[in-house]
C-alpha positions as CSV (number, residue, x, y, z in Angstrom):
1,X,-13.4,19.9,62.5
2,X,-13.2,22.3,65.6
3,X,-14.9,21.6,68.7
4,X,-17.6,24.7,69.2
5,X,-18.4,23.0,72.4
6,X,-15.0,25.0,73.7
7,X,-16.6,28.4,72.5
8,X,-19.6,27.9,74.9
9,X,-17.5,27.0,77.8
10,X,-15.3,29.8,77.1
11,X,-18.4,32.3,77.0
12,X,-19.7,31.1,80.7
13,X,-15.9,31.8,82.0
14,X,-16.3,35.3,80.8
15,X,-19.6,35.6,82.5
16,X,-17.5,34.5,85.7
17,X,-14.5,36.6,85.4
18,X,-16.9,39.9,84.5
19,X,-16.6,41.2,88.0
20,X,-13.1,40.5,88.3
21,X,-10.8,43.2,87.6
22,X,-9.7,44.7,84.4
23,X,-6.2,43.5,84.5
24,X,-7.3,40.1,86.1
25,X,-9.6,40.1,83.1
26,X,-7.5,40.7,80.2
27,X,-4.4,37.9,82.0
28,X,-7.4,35.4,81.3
29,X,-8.3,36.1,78.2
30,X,-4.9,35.6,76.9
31,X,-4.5,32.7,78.7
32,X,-7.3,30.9,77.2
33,X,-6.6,32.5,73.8
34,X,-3.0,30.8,73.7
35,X,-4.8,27.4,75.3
36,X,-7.4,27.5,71.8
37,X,-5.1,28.3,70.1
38,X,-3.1,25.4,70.8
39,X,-6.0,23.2,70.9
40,X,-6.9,24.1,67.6
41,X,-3.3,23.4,65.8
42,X,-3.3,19.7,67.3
43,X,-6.7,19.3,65.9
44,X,-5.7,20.8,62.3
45,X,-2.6,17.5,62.6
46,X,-4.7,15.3,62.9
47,X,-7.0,16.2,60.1
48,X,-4.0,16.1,57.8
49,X,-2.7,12.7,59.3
50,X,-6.0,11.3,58.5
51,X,-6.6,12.7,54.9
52,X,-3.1,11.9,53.7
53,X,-2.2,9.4,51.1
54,X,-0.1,6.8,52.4
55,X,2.8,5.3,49.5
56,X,1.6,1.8,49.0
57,X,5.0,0.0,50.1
58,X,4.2,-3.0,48.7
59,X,5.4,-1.8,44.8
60,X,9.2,-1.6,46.0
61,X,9.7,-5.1,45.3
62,X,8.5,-5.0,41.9
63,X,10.5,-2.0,41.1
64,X,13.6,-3.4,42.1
65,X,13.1,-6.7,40.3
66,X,13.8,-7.4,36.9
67,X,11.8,-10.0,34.8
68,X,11.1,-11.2,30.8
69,X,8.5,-13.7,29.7
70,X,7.7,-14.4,26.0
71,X,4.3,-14.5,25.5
72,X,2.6,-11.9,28.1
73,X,3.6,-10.0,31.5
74,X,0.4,-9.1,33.4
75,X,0.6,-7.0,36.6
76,X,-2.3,-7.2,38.2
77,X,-3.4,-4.4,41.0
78,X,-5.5,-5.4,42.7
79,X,-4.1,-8.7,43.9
80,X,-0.9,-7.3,44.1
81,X,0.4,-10.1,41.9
82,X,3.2,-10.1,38.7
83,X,2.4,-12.6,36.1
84,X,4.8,-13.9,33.6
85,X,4.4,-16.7,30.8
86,X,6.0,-18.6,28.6
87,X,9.8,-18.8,28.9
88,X,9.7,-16.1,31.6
89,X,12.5,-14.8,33.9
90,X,12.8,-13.4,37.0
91,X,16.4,-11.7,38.7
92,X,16.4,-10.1,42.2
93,X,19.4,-9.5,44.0
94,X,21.2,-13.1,43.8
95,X,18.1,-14.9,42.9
96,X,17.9,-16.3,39.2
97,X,14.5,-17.8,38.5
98,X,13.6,-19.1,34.5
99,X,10.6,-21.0,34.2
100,X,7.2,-21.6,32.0
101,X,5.3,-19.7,34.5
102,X,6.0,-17.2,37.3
103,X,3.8,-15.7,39.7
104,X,5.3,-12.7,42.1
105,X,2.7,-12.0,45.1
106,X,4.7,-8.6,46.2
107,X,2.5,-8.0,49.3
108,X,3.9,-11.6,50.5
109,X,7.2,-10.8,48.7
110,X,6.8,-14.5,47.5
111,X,7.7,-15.9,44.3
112,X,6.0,-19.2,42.7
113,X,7.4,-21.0,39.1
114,X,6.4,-24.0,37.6
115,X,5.5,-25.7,34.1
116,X,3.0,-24.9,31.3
117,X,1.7,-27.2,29.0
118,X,2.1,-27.6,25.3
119,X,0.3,-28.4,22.3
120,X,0.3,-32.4,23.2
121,X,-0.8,-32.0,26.9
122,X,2.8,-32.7,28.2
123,X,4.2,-30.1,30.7
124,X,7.3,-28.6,29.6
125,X,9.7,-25.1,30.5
126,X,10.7,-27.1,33.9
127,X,11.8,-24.3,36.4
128,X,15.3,-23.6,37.0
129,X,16.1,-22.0,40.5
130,X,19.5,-20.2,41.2
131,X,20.8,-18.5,44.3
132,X,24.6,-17.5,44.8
133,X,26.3,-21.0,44.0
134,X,23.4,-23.0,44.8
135,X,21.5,-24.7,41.6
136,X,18.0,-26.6,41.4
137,X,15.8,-27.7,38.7
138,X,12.4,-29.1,40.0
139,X,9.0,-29.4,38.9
140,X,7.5,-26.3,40.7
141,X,9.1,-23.8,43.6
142,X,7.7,-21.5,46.2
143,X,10.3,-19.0,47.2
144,X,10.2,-16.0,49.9
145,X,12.4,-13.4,49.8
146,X,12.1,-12.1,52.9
147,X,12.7,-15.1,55.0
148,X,14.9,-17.0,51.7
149,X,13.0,-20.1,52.8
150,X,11.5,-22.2,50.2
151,X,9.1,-24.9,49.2
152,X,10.6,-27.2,46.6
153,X,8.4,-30.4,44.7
154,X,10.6,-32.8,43.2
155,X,14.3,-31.3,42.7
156,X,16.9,-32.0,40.6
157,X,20.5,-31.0,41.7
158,X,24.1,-32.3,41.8
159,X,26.6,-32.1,44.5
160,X,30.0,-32.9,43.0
161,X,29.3,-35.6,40.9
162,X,26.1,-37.1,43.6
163,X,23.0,-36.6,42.0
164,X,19.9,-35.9,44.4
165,X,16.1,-36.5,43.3
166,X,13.3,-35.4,46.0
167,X,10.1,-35.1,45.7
168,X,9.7,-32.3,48.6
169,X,12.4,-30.1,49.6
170,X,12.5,-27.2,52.5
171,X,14.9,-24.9,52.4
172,X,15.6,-23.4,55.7
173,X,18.1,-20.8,54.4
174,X,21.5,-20.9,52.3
175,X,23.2,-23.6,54.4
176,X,20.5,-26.2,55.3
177,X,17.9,-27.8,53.1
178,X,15.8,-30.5,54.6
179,X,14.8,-33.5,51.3
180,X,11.7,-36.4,51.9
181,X,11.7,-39.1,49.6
182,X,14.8,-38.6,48.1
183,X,16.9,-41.2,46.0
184,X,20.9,-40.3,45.8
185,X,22.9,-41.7,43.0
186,X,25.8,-41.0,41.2
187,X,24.4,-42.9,38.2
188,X,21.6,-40.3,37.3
189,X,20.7,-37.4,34.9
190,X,20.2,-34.1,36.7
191,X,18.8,-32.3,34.1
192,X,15.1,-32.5,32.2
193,X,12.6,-35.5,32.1
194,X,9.8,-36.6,34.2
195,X,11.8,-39.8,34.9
196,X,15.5,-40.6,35.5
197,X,16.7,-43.8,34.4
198,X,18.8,-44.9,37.4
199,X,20.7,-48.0,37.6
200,X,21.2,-48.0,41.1
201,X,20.3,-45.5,43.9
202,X,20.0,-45.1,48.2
203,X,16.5,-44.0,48.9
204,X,16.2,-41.5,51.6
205,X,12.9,-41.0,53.5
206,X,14.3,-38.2,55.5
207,X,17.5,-35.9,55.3
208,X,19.2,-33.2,55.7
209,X,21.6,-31.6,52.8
210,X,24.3,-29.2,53.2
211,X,25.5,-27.8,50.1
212,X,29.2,-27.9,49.6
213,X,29.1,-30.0,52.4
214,X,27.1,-33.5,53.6
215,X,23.9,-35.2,53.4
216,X,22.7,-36.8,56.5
217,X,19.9,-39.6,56.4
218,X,17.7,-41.4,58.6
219,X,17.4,-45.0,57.8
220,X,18.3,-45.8,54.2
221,X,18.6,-48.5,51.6
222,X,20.2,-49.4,48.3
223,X,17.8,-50.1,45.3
224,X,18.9,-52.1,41.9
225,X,16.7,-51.3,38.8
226,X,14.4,-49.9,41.3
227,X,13.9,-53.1,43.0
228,X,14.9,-52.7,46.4
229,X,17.9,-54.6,48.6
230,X,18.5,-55.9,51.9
231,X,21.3,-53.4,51.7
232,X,20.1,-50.7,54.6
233,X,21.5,-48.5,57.1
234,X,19.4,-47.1,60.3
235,X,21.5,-44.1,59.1
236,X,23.7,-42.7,56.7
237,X,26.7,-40.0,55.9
238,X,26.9,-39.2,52.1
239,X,29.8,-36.5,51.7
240,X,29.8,-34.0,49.2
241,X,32.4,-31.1,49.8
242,X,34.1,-29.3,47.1
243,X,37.3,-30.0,48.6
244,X,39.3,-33.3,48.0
245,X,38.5,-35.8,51.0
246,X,38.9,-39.7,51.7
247,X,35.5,-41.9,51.3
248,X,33.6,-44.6,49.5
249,X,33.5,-45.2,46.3
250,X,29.8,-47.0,45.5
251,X,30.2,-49.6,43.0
252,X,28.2,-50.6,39.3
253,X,25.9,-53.7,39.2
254,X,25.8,-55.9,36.5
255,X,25.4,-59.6,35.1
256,X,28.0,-61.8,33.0
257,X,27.0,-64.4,31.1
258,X,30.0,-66.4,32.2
259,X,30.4,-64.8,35.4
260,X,27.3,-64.4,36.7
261,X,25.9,-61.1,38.8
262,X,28.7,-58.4,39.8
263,X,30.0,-55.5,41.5
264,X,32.7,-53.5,39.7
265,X,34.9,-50.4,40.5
266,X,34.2,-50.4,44.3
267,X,36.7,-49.3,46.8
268,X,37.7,-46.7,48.9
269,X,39.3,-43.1,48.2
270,X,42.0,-41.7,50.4
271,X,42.8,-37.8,49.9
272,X,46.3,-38.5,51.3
273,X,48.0,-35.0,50.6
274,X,47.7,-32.4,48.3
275,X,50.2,-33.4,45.8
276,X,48.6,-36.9,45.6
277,X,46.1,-39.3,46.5
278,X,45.3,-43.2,46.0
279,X,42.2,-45.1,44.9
280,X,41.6,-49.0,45.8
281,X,38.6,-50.6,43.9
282,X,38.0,-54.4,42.9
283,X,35.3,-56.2,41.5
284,X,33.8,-59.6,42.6
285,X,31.5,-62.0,40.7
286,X,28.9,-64.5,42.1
287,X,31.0,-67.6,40.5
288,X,34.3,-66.7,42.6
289,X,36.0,-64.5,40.1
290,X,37.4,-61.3,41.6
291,X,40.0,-58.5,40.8
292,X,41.7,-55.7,42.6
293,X,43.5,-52.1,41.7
294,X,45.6,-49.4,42.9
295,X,45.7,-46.2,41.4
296,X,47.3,-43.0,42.0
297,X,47.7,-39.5,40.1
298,X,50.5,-37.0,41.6
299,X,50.7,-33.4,40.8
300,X,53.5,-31.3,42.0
301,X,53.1,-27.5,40.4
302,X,55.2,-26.2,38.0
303,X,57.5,-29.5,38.4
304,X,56.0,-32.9,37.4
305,X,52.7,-35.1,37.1
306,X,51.7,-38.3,36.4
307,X,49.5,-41.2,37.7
308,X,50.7,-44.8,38.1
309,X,48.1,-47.9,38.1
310,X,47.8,-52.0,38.7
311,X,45.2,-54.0,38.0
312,X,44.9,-57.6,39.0
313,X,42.0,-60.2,38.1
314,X,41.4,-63.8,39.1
315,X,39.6,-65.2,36.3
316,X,37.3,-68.2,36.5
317,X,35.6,-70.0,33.6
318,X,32.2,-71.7,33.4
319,X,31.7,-73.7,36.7
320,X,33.4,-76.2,38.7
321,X,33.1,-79.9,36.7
322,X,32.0,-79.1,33.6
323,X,34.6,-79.3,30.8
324,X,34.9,-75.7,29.9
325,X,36.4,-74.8,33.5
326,X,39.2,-73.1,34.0
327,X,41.3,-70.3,35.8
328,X,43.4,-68.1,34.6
329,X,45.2,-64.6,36.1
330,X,46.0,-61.6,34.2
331,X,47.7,-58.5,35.5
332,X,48.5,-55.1,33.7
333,X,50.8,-51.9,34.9
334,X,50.5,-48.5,33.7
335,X,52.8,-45.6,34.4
336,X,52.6,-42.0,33.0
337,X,55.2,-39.0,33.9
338,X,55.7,-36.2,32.6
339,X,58.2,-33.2,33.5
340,X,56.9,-29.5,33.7
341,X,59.4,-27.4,31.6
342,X,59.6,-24.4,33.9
343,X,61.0,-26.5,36.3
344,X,64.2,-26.8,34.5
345,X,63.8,-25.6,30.9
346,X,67.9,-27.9,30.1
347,X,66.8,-31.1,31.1
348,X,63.3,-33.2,30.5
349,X,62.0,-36.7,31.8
350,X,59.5,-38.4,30.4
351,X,57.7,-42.2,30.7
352,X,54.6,-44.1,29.3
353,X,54.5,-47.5,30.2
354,X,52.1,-50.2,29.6
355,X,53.2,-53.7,30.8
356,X,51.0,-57.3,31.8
357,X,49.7,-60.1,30.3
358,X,49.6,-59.8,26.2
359,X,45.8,-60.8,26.6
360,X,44.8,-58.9,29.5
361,X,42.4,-56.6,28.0
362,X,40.7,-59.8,25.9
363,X,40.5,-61.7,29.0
364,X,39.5,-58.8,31.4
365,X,35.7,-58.0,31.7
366,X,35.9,-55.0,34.0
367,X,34.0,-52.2,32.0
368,X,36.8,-49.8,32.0
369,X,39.1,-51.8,29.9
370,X,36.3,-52.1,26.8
371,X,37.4,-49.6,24.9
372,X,40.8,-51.4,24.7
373,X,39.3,-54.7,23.3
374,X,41.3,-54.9,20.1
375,X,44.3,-53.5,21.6
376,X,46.5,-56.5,20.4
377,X,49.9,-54.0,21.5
378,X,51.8,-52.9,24.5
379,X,54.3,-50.1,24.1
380,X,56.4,-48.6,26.6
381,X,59.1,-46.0,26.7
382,X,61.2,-44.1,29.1
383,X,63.8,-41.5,28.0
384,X,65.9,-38.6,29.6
385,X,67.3,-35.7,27.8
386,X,69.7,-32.7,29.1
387,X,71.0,-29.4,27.3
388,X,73.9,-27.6,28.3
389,X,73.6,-24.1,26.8
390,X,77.2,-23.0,27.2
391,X,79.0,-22.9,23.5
392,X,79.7,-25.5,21.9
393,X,75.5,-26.6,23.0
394,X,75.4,-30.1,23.8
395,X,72.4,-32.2,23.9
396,X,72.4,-35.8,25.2
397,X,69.9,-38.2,25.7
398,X,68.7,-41.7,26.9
399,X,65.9,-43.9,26.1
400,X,64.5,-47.1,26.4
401,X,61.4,-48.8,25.2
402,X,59.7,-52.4,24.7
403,X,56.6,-53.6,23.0
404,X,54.5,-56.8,23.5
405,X,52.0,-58.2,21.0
406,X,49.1,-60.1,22.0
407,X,48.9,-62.7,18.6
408,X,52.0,-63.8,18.7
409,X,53.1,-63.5,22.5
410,X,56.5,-61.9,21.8
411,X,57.8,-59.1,23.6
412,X,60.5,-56.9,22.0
413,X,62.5,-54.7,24.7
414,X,65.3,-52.0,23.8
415,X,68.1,-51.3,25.3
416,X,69.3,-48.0,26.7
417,X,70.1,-46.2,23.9
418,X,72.7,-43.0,24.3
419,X,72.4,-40.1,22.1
420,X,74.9,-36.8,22.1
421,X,74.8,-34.0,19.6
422,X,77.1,-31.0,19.7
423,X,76.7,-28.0,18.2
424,X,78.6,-26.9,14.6
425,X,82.0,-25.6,15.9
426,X,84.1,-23.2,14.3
427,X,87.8,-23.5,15.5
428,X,89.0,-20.4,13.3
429,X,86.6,-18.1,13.9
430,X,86.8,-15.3,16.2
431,X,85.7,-15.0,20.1
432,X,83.8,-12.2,19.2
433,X,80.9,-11.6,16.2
434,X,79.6,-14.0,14.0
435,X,80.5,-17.5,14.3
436,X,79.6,-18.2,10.9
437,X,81.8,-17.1,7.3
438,X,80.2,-14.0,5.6
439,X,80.3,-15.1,1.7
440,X,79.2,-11.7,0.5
441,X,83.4,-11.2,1.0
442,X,84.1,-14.1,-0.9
443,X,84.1,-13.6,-4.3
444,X,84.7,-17.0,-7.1
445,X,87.3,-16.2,-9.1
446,X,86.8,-17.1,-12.8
């Protein structure tokens, strides 16, 4: 509203400026005409600023996200909350969120999923969390998108082939995730399941994981069966980049009944090069026995591949005194290569060897070689074989093989073998055209 309070001050002026002059009178009045005037536009603003609607701008969020659920969607107003059951889904921007149940608060621009229950009282739909490259399936999440940080209650994810269980999980943004009571293990099931069955893992009260990256740990320990070791570490460096790089290689536990408790298949991985690397593991067992190996896989592009492997065991039988005791060694070699036709489309090398003691994998009790229990032979062959394309074709060859059988200890080895083949010459036939005789000239005379 106008101020009238003006009008009245304006009417004692006028009683002032009645004896003035005519012209000094009407210079006034404008003058306060043009000052009301002014007055009264300002006042008129901020009428309108105070009446007008403003756009609620809490709605852009839910207008720019996209989301499903199977048995209701429920957008309630006046909480400013989106609700979605029962298989529902959620997709903003780089954000994939699938869960039993999701609640969207877009006044906080926060996002929360978790489980529902079924018909037997068991939670099931667990949440599954995506963002760029980044994967995570935990129990429940709390996700904001404005500051990308996150609450997460005990996540499942994977980190190139390391498996990491924690029970609480703050992510700080893309790069940096910060895990308390945590268990890594490369022995685990990421996906589904209120438990894991873990045959081994390092339990981590405190960490921080890098995606793509590292795990750093306070002080840490090794647990068997869930029974804890004195296997600890005030601190610990678990790395899990995408990219090939040299490090441990954590071992399986186990118990022989010959042998007694064991470590297998541990050893140390060295990224030598790009073209190819080397893997030392052994095994030791609480009665003495032990065993080594060496392995290494080669690649060279669009030329050759292969990987080449020795194994070694030192074998010890019952214990010292008693009359089943005994030693014995067994050794095996294995060598694949094979040639990459582009290289040089004329000429081709290939080998596949398999050589050792006939009863190594009998006598061997590393878990790797069970498949090969009943493997009573050894082959192995080599061979070598060049073209030349120029007429008459030529194609020679060498090869060379031997074979070992495990009943009867015999070992059968061939010779280099040499093998040429020339192509069908025709010594009357002209330089030029067909090689071959047309017989569509040659008629049989009767």
């Amino acid at each position: 509203m106008i101020n009238f309070e003006y009008f009245f001050n304006l009417i004692n002026i006028f009683r002032y400026i009645k004896l003035l002059s005519k012209f000094n009178f009407f210079t006034t009045l404008i003058l306060f005409t043009n000052f009301f005037y002014i007055f009264s536009q300002e006042e008129l603003n901020n009428i309108n600023k105070s009446d007008s609607i403003k756009k609620n701008s809490n709605e852009v969020l839910l207008d720019k996200v996209r989301y499903n659920a199977k048995n209701y969607v429920k957008i309630d107003r006046t909480e400013n909350k989106l609700y979605l059951y029962d298989e529902a889904e959620l997709y903003y921007q780089d954000v994939e969120l699938r869960a039993g149940i999701i609640i969207l608060d877009y006044s906080k621009n926060e996002v929360y999923a978790g489980r529902i229950p079924n018909d037997k009282d068991s939670l099931i739909q667990f949440p599954y969390f995506k963002q760029a490259n980044n994967e995570v399936n935990p129990d429940s999440i709390r996700f904001n998108f404005d500051t990308q940080k996150a609450l997460i209650w005990n996540s499942k994810s994977g980190e190139n082939g390391m498996d990491v269980f924690s029970a609480l999980t703050k992510k700080q943004n893309d790069s940096v995730y910060y895990i308390k009571d945590a268990r890594v293990s490369t022995a685990g099931k990421v996906l589904g399941g209120e438990t894991e069955d873990l045959d081994y893992y390092f339990k981590v009260r405190k960490g921080k994981l890098i995606p793509g990256g590292k795990i750093i740990t306070g002080f840490t320990n090794m647990f068997i069966a869930d029974i804890p070791t004195p296997l600890a570490l005030p601190f610990a460096y678990f790395p899990t980049t995408q990219t090939k790089e040299s490090g441990f290689i954590f071992p399986s536990f186990g118990e022989s009944n010959n042998k007694g408790y064991y470590l297998q298949n541990g050893g140390y991985y060295l990224a030598l090069s790009d073209y190819f690397d080397l893997s030392i593991t052994g095994d030791y067992y609480t009665n003495g026995s032990y065993g080594f190996r060496g392995q290494t896989i080669y690649n060279v592009k669009y030329k050759f591949r292969g990987n080449f492997n020795f194994r070694y065991e030192n074998l010890i039988n019952s214990e010292r005194g008693l009359p089943d005791y005994g030693k014995s060694t067994v050794f095996n070699l294995t060598w694949s290569h094979t040639k990459d036709s582009k290289s040089s489309p004329n000429s081709n090398f290939s080998a596949s060897v398999n050589f050792g003691s006939s009863d190594y994998y009998q006598k061997s009790l590393n878990q790797l070689n069970s498949p090969n229990f009943l493997n009573n032979n050894l082959s192995s062959s080599i061979s070598y074989s060049r073209t030349f394309p120029e007429y008459p074709r030529v194609t020679v060859s060498l090869t060379s093989g031997m074979s070992q059988n495990s009943r009867t200890n015999s070992v059968n080895l061939t010779l280099p073998t040499f093998t040429a083949n020339l192509e069908r010459i025709f010594p009357f036939a002209p330089k030029n055209g067909s090689k071959k005789r047309d017989n569509s000239k040659y008629k049989p005379s009767i």
